[in-house]
N, C-alpha and C positions, 0 to 999 in steps of 0.2 A: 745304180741305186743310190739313195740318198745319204748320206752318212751325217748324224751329229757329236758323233763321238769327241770327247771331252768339251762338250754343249753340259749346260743345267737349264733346266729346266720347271719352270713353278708354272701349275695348271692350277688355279681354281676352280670349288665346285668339282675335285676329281676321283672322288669317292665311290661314283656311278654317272650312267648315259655319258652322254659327250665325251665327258669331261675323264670320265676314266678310258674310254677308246682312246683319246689324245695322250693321255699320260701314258699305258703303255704300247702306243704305235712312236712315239719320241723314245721310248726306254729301247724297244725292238733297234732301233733305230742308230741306238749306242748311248742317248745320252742320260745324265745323272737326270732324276725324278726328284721332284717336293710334292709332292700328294698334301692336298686341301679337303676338309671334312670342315662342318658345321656340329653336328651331331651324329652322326652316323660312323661310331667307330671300328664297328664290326666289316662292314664293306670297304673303309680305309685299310685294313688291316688287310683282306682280302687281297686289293690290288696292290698293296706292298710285295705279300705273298709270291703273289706272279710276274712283279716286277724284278724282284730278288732271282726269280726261277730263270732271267732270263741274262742274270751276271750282271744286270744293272745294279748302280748303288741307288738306294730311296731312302726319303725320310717321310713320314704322316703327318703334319703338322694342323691339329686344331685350331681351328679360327672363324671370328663368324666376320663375313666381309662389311656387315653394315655396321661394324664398327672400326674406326680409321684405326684405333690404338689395335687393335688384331691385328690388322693389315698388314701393319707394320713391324709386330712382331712375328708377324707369318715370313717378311722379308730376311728380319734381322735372323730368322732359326736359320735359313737356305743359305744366307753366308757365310753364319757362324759354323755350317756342315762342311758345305763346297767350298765356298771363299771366295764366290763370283755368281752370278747369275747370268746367265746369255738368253733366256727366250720365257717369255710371260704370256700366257694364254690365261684372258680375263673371260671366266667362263661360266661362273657360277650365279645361278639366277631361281626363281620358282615362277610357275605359269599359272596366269588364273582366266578362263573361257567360261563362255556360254555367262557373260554377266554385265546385262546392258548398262549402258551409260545412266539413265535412272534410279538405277540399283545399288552401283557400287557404293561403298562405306569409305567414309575418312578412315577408317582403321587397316582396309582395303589399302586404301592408296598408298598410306605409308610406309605400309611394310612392304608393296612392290617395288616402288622406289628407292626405300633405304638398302633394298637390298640391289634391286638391280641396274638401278643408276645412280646411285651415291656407292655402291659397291664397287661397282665397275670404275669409275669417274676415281676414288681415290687409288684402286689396285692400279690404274693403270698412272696414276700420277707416281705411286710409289718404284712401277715399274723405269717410269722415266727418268726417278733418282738414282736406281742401281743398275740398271740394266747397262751388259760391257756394249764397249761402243761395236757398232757393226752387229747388234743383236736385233731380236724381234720381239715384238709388240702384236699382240692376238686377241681381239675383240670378240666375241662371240653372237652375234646380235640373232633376229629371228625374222622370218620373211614377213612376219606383221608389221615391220617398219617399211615395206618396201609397198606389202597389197594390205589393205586397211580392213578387217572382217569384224562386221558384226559382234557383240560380245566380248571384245578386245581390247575395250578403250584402255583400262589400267597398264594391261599388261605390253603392249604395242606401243605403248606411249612412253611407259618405262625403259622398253629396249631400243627407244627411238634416238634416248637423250644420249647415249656414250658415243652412237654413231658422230655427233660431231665434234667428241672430241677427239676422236680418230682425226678428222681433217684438221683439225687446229694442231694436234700433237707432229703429225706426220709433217709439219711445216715447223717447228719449232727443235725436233731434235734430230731432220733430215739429216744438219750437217755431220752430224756425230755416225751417220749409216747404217744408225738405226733406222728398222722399217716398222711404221705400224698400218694395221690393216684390219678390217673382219671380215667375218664370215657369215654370212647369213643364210642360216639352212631354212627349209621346208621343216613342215611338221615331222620328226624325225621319229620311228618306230622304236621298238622296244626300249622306247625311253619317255621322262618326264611324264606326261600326261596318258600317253601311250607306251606305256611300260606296262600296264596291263592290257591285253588283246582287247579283251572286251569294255575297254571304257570307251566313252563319250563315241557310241556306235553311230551316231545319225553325223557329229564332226568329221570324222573320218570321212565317213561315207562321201559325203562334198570333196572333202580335199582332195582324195584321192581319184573324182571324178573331174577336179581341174587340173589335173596332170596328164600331158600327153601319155607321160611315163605309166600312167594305172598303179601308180603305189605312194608311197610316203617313203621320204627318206629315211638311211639306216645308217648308224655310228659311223658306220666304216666309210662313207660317200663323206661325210663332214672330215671324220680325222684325213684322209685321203690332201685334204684342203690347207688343212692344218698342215701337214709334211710339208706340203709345198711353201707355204708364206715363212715356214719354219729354215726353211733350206737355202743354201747357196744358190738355186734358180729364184727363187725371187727379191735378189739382192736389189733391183731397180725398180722393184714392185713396191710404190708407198701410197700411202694415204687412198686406198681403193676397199671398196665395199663390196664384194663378190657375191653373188646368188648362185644357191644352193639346190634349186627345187625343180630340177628337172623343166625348166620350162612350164611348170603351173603360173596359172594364173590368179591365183589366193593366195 
């Protein structure tokens, strides 16, 4: 089994979906938690709760990632706690489907971008300043950067950009043994967009008709991924962008 114990660990976005599976399957796991909230203080609080229940130590730390001065003191709380940081999961994002190219709004755009790739792009620059050497670097990207769908253009295009500075970063602080990487899931269930069963019923419907697998991915297939880039098995694992989707082809 994988062990992080005396790892720290900062998850963005990990208040709910992904981003709270990942926080506590790292806490399971041994290691100290930072738990990232935007607004949602009540569900921070939650998975402190059951990060606590499980003899891990946690902090909740408010911060909104599309701003650098957060970012940063989102970093500066997790040292000022732990005293180190070893593994950054850049994971916090919002989805927006079903909204052609025609359509979308400058106000649209900005705000997917500020948050998901000016987010991402400075969390993980802030990661490359702290982060101990021989730690990990964790992208979270979305299989819309890999299969291009209809009604995606903001949102696909957003999660397209930190992909490459995964490659540029993975070649800049290799020497140090740091690894970074992402992870690119399928449309992932009871979360984001599908957090409720019944939304966006006719989306679904497709995605999970391009899956050999006949489903969408669930938290626990993602965090699974996580462990891994997280762990001593993927010590020689850099600059690599992993799919997540069962073999769909969307």
């Amino acid at each position: 089994m994988n062990s992080l114990k005396n790892k720290v660990a900062l998850i963005t976005g990990s208040a709910r979906g992904l981003g709270k599976a990942i926080a506590e399957r790292y806490a399971a796991l041994g290691a100290d938690i930072v738990i990232n909230y935007s607004r949602d203080k009540a569900s921070a609080d939650e998975v402190v709760t059951n990060i606590t229940a499980m003899g891990a130590r946690v902090i909740a730390v408010q911060a909104d990632v599309s701003k650098v001065a957060d970012i940063k003191r989102l970093f500066a709380e997790a040292i000022k706690t732990f005293g180190k940081i070893d593994i950054v999961v850049a994971n916090a994002g919002i989805e927006m489907v079903e909204t052609p190219v025609t359509e979308f709004t400058e106000e649209q755009f900005d705000r997917l971008f500020s948050i998901n790739a000016k987010g991402a792009y400075f969390t993980m620059q802030q990661a490359a300043l702290t982060v101990e050497n021989n730690g990990r670097i964790i992208y979270i990207a979305s299989s819309t950067t890999a299969f291009p769908i209809p009604g995606m253009a903001i949102y696909g295009g957003s999660k397209t950009v930190p992909r490459y500075l995964v490659d540029v970063l993975s070649k800049e602080i290799g020497h140090r043994g740091v690894t970074v990487n992402s992870i690119i899931p399928f449309a992932v269930d009871h979360s984001g967009i599908f957090a409720d069963p019944n939304s966006y019923p006719e989306l679904r419907k497709s995605l999970i008709e391009s899956s050999p697998m006949k489903r969408l991915a669930e938290v626990e297939d993602v965090a699974n991924i996580a462990e891994f880039f997280a762990s001593d098995l993927s010590s020689f694992v850099n600059g690599q962008h992993l799919l997540v989707n069962g073999g769909a082809t969307q």
